[in-house]
Kinemage of the C-alpha trace (Angstrom):
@kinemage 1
@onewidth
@group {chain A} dominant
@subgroup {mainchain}
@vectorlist {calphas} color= white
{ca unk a 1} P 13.966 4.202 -34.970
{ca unk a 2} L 11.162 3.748 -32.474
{ca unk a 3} L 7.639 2.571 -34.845
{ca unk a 4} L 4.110 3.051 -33.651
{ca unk a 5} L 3.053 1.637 -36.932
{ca unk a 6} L 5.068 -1.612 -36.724
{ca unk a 7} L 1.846 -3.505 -34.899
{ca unk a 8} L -0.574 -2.345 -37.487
{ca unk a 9} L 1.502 -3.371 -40.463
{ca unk a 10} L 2.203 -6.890 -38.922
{ca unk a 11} L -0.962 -7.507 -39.094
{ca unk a 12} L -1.918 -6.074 -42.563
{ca unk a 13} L 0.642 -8.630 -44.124
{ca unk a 14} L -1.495 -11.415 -43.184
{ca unk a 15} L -4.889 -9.548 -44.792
{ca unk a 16} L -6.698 -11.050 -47.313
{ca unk a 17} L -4.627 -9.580 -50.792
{ca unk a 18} L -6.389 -8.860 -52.739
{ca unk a 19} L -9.292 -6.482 -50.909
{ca unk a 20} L -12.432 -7.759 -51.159
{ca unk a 21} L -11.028 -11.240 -52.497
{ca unk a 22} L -13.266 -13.324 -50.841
{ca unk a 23} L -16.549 -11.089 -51.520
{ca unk a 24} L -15.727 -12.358 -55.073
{ca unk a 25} L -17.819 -15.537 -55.984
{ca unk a 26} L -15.769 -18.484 -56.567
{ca unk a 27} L -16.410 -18.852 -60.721
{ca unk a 28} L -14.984 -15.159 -61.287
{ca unk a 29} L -12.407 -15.943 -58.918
{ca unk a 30} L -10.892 -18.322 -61.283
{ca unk a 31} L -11.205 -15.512 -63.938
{ca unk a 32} L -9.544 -13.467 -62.017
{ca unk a 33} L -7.025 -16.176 -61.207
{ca unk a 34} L -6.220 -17.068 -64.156
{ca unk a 35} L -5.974 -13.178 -65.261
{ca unk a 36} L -3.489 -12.454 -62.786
{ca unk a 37} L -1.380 -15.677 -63.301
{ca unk a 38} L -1.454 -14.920 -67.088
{ca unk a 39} L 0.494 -11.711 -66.595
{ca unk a 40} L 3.819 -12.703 -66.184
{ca unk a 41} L 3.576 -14.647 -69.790
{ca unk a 42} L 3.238 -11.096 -71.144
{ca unk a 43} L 5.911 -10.115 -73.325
{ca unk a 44} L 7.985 -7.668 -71.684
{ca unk a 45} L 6.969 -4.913 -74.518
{ca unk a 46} L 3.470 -5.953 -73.296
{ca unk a 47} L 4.121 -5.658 -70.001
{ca unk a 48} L 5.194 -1.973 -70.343
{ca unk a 49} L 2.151 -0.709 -72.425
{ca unk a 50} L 0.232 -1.255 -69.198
{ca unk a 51} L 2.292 2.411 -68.193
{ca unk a 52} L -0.172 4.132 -70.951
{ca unk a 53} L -3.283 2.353 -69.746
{ca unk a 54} L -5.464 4.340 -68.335
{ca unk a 55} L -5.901 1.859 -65.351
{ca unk a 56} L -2.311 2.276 -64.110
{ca unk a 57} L -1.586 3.775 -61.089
{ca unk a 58} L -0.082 7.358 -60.885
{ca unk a 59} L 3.890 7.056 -60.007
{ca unk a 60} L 2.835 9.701 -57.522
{ca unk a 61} L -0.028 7.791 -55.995
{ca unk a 62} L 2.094 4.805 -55.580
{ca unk a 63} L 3.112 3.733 -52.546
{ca unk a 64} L 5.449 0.374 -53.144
{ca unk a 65} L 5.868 -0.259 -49.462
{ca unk a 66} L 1.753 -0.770 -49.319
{ca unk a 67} L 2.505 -3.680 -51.700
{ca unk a 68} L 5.938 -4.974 -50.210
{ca unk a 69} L 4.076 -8.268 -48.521
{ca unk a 70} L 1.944 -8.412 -52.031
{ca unk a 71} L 4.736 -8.586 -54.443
{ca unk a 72} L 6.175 -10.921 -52.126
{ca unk a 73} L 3.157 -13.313 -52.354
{ca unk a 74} L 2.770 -12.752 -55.662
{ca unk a 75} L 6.237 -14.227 -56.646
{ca unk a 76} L 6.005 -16.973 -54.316
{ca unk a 77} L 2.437 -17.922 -56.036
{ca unk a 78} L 3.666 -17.353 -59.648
{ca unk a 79} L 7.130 -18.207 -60.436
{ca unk a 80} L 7.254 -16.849 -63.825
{ca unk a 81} L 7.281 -13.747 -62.528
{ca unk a 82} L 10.810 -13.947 -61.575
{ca unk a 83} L 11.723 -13.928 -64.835
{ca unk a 84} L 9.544 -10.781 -66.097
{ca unk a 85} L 11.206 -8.796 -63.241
{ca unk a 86} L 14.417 -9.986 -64.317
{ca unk a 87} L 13.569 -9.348 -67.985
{ca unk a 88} L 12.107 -5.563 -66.453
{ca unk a 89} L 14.487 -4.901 -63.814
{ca unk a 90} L 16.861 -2.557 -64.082
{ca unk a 91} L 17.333 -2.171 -67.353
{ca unk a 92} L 13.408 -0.629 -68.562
{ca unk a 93} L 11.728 -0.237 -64.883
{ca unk a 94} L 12.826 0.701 -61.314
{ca unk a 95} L 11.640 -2.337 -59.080
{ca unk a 96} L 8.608 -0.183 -57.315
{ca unk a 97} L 7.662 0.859 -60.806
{ca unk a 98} L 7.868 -2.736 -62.110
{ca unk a 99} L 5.232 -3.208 -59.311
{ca unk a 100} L 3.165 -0.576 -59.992
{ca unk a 101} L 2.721 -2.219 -63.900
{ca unk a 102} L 1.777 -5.718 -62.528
{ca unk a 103} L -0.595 -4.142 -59.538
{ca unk a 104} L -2.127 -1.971 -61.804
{ca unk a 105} L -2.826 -4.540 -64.220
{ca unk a 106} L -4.125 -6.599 -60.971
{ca unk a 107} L -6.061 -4.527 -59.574
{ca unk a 108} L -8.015 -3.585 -63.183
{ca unk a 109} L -8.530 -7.624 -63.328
{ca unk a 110} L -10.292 -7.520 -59.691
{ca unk a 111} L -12.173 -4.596 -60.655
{ca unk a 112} L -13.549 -6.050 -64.440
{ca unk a 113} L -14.620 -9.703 -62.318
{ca unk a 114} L -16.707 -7.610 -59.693
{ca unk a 115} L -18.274 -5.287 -62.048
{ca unk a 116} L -18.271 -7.804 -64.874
{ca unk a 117} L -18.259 -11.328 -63.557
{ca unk a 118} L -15.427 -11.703 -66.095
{ca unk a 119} L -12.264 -10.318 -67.933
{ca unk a 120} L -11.332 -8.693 -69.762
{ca unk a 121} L -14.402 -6.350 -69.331
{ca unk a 122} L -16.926 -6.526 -72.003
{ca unk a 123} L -15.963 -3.813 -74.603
{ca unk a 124} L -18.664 -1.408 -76.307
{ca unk a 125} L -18.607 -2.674 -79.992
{ca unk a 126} L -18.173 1.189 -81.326
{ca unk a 127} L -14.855 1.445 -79.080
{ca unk a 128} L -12.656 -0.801 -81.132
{ca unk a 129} L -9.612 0.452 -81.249
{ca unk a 130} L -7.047 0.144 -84.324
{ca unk a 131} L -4.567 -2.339 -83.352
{ca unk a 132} L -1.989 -0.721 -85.652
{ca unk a 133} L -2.141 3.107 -84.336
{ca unk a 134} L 1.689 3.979 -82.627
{ca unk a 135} L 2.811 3.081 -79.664
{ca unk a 136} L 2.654 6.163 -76.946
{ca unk a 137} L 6.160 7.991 -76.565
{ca unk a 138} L 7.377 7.090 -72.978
{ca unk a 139} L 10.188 9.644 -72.983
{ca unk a 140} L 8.574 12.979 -72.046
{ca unk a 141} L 7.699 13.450 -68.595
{ca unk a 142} L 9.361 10.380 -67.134
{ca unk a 143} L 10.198 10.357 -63.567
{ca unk a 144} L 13.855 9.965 -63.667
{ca unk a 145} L 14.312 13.548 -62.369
{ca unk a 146} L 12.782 12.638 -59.522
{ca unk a 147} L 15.129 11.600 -56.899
């Protein structure tokens, strides 16, 4: 069980999380802040739409042990977020895909603030969306086969 890679991942826990965190001024910081803190008040049914948005992260391009010392800080900073992975975890999400949700959803915040200055992003007027048109059917093509 010898590790070459144990030095450089010490020191990657103790980067700045999120990338590029700091380049962000400190009034869309708060946005982003406050975004971020704001998920785990989603309803859990909320919570699992972010799966059809297309910001998530591909199961297959996720990684969970990149965001290990992440998730870590991220329940230590927001403790409601116990209880959405509780509410999640097991019974509607694996834990690393529970992560993948909430990063996703992170990571779509920090990109809307440095584009934007703000989120949610500023929507084109012509793209509303119909709030009432069925939910996506999760069923086909879910990883479970996947071992």
């Amino acid at each position: 069980g010898h590790q070459p890679m144990g030095a450089a991942a010490g020191k990657q826990d103790r980067a700045v999380w999120p990338p590029g965190w700091l380049e962000i001024p400190e009034g869309p910081r708060l946005v982003a802040r406050n975004a971020i803190l704001s998920i785990s008040s989603m309803p859990t049914a909320d919570f699992l739409t972010i799966a059809s948005e297309p910001y998530c992260i591909p199961a297959e391009e996720w990684n969970f042990s990149d965001y290990h010392a992440a998730a870590a800080a991220a329940v230590q900073e927001d403790g409601k977020l116990n209880k959405l992975t509780y509410a999640c975890v097991p019974r509607k999400l694996s834990e690393s895909d529970f992560w993948r949700l909430y990063f996703s959803k992170v990571l779509y915040v920090l990109d809307s603030v440095k584009v934007y200055g703000t989120f949610p992003p500023p929507e084109p007027a012509q793209q509303a969306q119909p709030s009432h048109a069925p939910p996506p059917q999760v069923e086909e093509g879910s990883s479970c086969m996947i071992q």
